[in-house]
N, C-alpha and C positions, 0 to 999 in steps of 0.2 A: 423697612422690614422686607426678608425674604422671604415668601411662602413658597413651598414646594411641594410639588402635587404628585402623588403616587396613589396604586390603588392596595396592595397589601401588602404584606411583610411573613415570614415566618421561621422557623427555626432554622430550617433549613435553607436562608435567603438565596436569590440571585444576586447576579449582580449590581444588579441596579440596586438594591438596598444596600450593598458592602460601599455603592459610589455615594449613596447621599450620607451614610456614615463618615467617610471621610468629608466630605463637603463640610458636614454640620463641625466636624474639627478644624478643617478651614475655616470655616467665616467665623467660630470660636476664637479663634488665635487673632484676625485682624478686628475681632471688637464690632461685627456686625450681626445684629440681631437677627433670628431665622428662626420659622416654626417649618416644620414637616407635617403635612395633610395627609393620612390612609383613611381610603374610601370604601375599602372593604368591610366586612364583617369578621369578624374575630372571635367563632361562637366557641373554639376548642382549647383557646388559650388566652392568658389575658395580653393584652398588646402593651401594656408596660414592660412586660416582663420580656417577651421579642425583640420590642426597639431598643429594653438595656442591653440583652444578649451580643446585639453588635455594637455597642458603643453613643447611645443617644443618650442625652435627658430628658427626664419626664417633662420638664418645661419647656421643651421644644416640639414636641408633639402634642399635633392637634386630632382628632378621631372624628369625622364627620357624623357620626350618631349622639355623639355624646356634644357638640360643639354646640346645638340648640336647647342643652342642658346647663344648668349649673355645676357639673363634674366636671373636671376637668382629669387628665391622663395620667393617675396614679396606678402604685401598687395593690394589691389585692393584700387586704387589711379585716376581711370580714373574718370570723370565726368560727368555726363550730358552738360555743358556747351561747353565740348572741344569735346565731341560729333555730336552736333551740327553743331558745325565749320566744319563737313564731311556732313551734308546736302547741296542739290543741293538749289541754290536759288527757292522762289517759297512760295504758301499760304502753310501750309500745321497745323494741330490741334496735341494740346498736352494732353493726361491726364495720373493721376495716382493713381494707389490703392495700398497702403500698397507697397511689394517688387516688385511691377511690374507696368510700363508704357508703353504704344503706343504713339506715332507717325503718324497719318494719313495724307496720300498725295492725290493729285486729284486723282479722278480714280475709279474703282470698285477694291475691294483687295488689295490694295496698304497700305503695312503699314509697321512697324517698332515696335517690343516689348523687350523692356527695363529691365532686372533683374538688381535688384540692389541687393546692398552686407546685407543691413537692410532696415527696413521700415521706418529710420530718417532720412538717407544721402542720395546724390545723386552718391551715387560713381557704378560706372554699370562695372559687373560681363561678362554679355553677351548681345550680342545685334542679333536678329533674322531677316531677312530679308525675306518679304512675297509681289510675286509681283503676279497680277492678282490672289489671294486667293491661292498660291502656294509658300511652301519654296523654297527658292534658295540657302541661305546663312548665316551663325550664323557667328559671331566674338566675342573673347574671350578677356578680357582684364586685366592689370595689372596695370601701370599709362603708359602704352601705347600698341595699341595690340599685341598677342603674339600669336595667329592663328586665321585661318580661316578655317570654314569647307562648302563644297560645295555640292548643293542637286541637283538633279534633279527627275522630276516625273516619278514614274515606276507605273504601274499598279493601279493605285489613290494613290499610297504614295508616299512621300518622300523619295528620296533613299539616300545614302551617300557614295560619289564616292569619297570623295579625300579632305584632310586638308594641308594645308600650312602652313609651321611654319615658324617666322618671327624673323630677328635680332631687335637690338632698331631703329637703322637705318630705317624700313623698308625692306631693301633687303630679301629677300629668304633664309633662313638657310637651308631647305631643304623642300622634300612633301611626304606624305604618301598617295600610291593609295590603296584604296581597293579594293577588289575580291566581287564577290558575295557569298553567305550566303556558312562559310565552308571553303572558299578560303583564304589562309593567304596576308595581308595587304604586298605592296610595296613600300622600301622606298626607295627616290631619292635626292641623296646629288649629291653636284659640281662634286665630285670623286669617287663616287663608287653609286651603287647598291646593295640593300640587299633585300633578298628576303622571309620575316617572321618578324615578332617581335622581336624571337629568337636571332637571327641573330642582331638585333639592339641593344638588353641588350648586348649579346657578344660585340659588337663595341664599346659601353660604357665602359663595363669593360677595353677590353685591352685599350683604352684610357686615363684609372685610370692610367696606368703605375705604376702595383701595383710592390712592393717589400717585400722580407722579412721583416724588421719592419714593414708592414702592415696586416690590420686582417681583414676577410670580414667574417661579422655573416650572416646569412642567417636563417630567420623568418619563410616564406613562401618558401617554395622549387619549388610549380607547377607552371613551367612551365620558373624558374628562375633559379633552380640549373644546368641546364647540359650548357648552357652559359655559368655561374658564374665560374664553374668546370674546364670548355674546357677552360677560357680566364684569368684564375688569375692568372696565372705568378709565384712566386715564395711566394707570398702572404699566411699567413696563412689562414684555413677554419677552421670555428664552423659552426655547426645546432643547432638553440632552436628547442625541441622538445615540442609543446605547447600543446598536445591535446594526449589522448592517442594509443601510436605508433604502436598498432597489431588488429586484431581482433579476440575475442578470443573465438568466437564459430568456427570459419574454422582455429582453430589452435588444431594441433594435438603434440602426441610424434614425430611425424616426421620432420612435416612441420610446418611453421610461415606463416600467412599472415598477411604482415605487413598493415599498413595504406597506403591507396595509396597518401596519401601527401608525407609520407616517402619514400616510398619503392625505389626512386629512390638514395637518400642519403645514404640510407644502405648499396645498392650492389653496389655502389660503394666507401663504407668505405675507399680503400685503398686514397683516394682524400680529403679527411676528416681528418682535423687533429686535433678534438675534437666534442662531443657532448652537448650540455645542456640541462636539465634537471631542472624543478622547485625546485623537490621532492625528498628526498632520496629515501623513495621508489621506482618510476621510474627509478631511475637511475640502483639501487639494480637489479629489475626488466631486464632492459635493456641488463644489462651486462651477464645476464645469459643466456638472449636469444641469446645475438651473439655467446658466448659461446656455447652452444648446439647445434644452428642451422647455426652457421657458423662457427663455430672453431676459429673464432678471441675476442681480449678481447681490445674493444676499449678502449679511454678516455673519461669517460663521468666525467661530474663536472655538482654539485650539486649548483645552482644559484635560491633565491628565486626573483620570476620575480616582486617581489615588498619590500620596506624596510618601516619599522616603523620610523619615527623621532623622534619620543617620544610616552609613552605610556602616556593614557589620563584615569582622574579619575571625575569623578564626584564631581559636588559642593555641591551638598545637598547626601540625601538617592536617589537610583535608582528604578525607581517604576517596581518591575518584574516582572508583569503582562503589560508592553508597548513590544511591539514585531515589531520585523525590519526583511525586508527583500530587499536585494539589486541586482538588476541583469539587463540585456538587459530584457525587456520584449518577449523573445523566447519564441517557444513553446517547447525546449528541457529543459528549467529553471523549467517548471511544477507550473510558478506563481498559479496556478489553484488550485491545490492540498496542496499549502499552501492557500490560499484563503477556502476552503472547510474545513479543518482543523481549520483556524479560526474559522468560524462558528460555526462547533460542539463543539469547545471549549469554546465560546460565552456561550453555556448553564448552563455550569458549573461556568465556570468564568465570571459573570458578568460585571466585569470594564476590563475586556481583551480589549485588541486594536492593531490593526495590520499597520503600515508604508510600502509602499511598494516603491522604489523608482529605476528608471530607466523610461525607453522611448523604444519602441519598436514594431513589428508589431502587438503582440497578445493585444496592449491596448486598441483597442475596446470591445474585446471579455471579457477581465478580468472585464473591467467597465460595462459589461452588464452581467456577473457572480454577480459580486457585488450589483448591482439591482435587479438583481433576487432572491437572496438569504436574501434583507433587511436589509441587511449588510453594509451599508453606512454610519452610524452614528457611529461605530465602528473599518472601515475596509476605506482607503485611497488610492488613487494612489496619486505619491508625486513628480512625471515626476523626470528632472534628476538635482541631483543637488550638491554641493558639501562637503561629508558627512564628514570630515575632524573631525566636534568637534559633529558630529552629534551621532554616536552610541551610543557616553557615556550616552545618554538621554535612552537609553533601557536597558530590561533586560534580551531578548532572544534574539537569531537570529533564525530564523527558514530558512532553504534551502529546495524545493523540488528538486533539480538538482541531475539529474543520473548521468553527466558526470562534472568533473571538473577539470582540468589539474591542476592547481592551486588554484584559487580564490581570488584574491582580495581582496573582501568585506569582506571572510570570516576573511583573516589577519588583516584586519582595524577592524573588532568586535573582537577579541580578544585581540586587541591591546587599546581596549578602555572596556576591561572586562566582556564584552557580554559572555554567555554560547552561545552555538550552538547545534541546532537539523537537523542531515540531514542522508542521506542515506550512510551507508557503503560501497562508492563506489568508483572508483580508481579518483584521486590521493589528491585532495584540502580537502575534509574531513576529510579523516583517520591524513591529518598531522595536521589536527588545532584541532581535537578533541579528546580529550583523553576520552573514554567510559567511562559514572558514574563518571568522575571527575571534566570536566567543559562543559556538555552537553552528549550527545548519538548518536553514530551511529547506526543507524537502518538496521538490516540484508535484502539484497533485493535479489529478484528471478526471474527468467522470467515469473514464473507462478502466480505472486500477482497482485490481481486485480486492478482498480484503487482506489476503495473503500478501500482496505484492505489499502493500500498504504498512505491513506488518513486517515483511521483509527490508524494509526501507530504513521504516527506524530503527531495527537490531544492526544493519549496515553501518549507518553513523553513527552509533553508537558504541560500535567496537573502533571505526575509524578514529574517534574523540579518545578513546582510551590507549591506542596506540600512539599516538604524539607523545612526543617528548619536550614540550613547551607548553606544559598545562597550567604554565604560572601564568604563563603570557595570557593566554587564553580566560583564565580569573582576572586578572586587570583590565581586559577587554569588558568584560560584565561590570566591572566597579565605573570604568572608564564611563560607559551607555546611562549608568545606574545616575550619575550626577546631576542628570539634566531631570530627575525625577525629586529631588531632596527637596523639602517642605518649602525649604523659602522661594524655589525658584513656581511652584505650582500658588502657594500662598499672595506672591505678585500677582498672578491672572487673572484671581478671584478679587483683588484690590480694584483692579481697570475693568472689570465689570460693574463692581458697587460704586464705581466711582462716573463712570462716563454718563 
């Protein structure tokens, strides 16, 4: 079995959730068993309904609260109606708007507020309990409850002293007390006592009763690896390394400072008994740093965190002045700076047009850039959707993203012929773009303004548009795209489960 260790998920994922998505359809496809572990809490949403939104099975997901339960990781099944049936007799008023209903009883403050899982079913996600205009108590539900969390008023809030997790039965699986603000959580099972979180993943793990035919990847290391470390047994370890692993203005000839998501996976290499890596680069990279600054020369293996299933051609001609861009709406993505660049390329290029698609925190802000700038009839937000036969409709991609450990998006547009413009920056560009052959990477500095930055890629972006071998330039992208296709990433993950 593979287990793999992350800490949360949400609608809105990174990309470290889009890479175990693909994983779990890789080891899918060669017939190797794998669960995914999130160690978060999940109090807003149910996490069946997250992990299906990008592509998982509910039988693949394990949920570290519910995993010392008899639940296991389903849908939310519970109903309004069976709800009910736990009302005291009595008058009491019902309404509903859209994913949220109340409950009102006699009284002043007396009430009961209802999430549901959509705004067409009745199937309720959480249910909040408010007595005299004061929380007391939320319950959490699956097609029967599976906690409770318990409030009381501190200082005019709501404080959160203590959740109970429940078997199907009903009985007590166990409780978690909490500490005040800084104080690590206390948990209380029949037999023991643990005294952190830490401590709780660690019980998990040795629980696993892992063995050598077993393999635990580990995603997210903060605050999971030295549990996962201290408690696996005889069980192999991998690290995805998703982001890049140093920082390289406080790196010198002598010293590395690594990423503090890493840094605790590194020194203690010898507990490691392999690395991943999207990129060759990175990987290139990697080994020369432990070389240098530590004298060992791990295993690192070059795994792209995403596979092509086919590459995609378009049905008619491709109009190459449509332009796509795909990302979280972050403000490290630099949506902005492509946004600005459209515009000024707008002058020159009259039928330009920009796509921009994700969901994210800065989509107020880009949608009141795009207002401001007059840009609406030209320039889109396209929220998130699922771009599968979508890129082949375009004929740039444009990235303004400084950091990219991979990209996705980027391997899905070249996978469907896209050129790409983005910054010469470590690791997801430099592999999908070959400079002057199917796009540009643009040289970056720490002293370029935002203007210049913005001036850079409306430059290559008209340069791209004035060639007159834009075919070449789409075989170029299909040409890069090959080495991405399922079977060839689907072998990697083979001679991993296999050595």
């Amino acid at each position: 079995m593979i287990y793999n260790f992350n800490l949360g998920i949400g609608w809105a994922s990174s990309g470290v959730e889009y890479a175990e998505s693909y994983r779990a359809k890789m080891l899918r496809e060669i017939h190797q068993p794998a669960k995914f572990v999130f160690t978060d809490m999940f109090p807003r949403d149910s996490l069946a309904l997250m992990t299906e939104n990008i592509g998982f099975l509910d039988q693949e997901i394990i949920w570290l609260y519910t995993y010392f339960t008899d639940f296991e990781v389903a849908k939310v099944t519970y109903s309004t109606k069976e709800f009910q049936k736990t009302l005291p007799k009595g008058e009491y008023r019902a309404e509903r708007q859209g994913k949220r209903g109340r409950i009102f009883f006699q009284g002043s403050g007396n009430y009961v507020t209802l999430y549901f899982t959509d705004e067409e079913h009745a199937y309720i996600h959480r249910v909040e309990y408010v007595s005299e205009n004061k929380l007391i108590r939320k319950d959490y539900f699956q097609d029967k409850r599976i906690y409770t969390e318990y409030y009381a008023p501190e200082s005019g809030k709501a404080k959160l002293y203590m959740r109970r997790f429940f078997n199907r039965d009903g009985s007590t699986a166990y409780e978690e007390m909490l500490g005040d603000e800084g104080e690590e959580s206390i948990f209380r099972f029949p037999d023991r006592i643990l005294y952190s979180k830490q401590e709780l993943i660690g019980y998990m793990v040795q629980s696993l009763c892992l063995g050598p035919k077993d393999t635990v990847i580990v995603d997210r290391a903060t605050g999971l690896a030295q549990p996962i470390l201290e408690n696996v047994n005889q069980a192999r370890v991998g690290v995805v390394i998703h982001a890049d692993h140093f920082s390289e203005g406080s790196t010198s000839e002598d010293y590395i400072l690594w990423n503090n998501y890493y840094d605790y996976v590194f020194t203690n290499h010898d507990s490691v008994d392999f690395y991943i890596t999207a990129t060759d680069q990175q990987n290139q990279l990697l080994c020369q740093q432990f070389e240098k600054y530590i004298g060992v020369r791990p295993k690192v293996i070059t795994i792209p965190v995403g596979s092509l299933s086919e590459l995609k051609y378009p049905k008619g001609k491709r109009d190459p002045h449509r332009i796509i861009s795909a990302s979280r709406l972050a403000r490290e993505k630099h949506i902005d700076w492509v946004i600005l660049a459209c515009v000024k390329g707008h002058e020159t290029i009259h039928d330009l047009s920009l796509d921009i698609y994700g969901v994210g925190g800065e989509e107020g802000n880009l949608k009141n850039l795009i207002e401001k700038n007059h840009a609406g009839d030209y320039i889109h937000l396209m929220g998130q959707k699922d771009l599968t036969d979508t890129y082949v409709n375009y004929g740039l991609y444009l990235s303004g993203s400084t950091s990219e450990g991979f990209g996705l998006s980027l391997m899905e547009a070249i996978g469907s012929g896209c050129p790409i413009i983005g910054f010469d920056v470590r690791y997801g560009n430099p592999t999908f773009i070959r400079d002057g052959e199917n796009g540009y990477l643009i040289p970056l500095h720490d002293r370029m303004t935002k203007e210049e930055k913005v001036d850079a890629l409306c430059d290559k972006m008209l340069t791209l548009f004035k060639r007159n071998d834009l075919d070449q330039v789409y075989e170029k992208s299909y040409e890069r795209a090959r080495e991405f296709l399922t079977r060839e990433v689907m072998e990697r993950w083979n001679q991993v489960c296999s050595y």
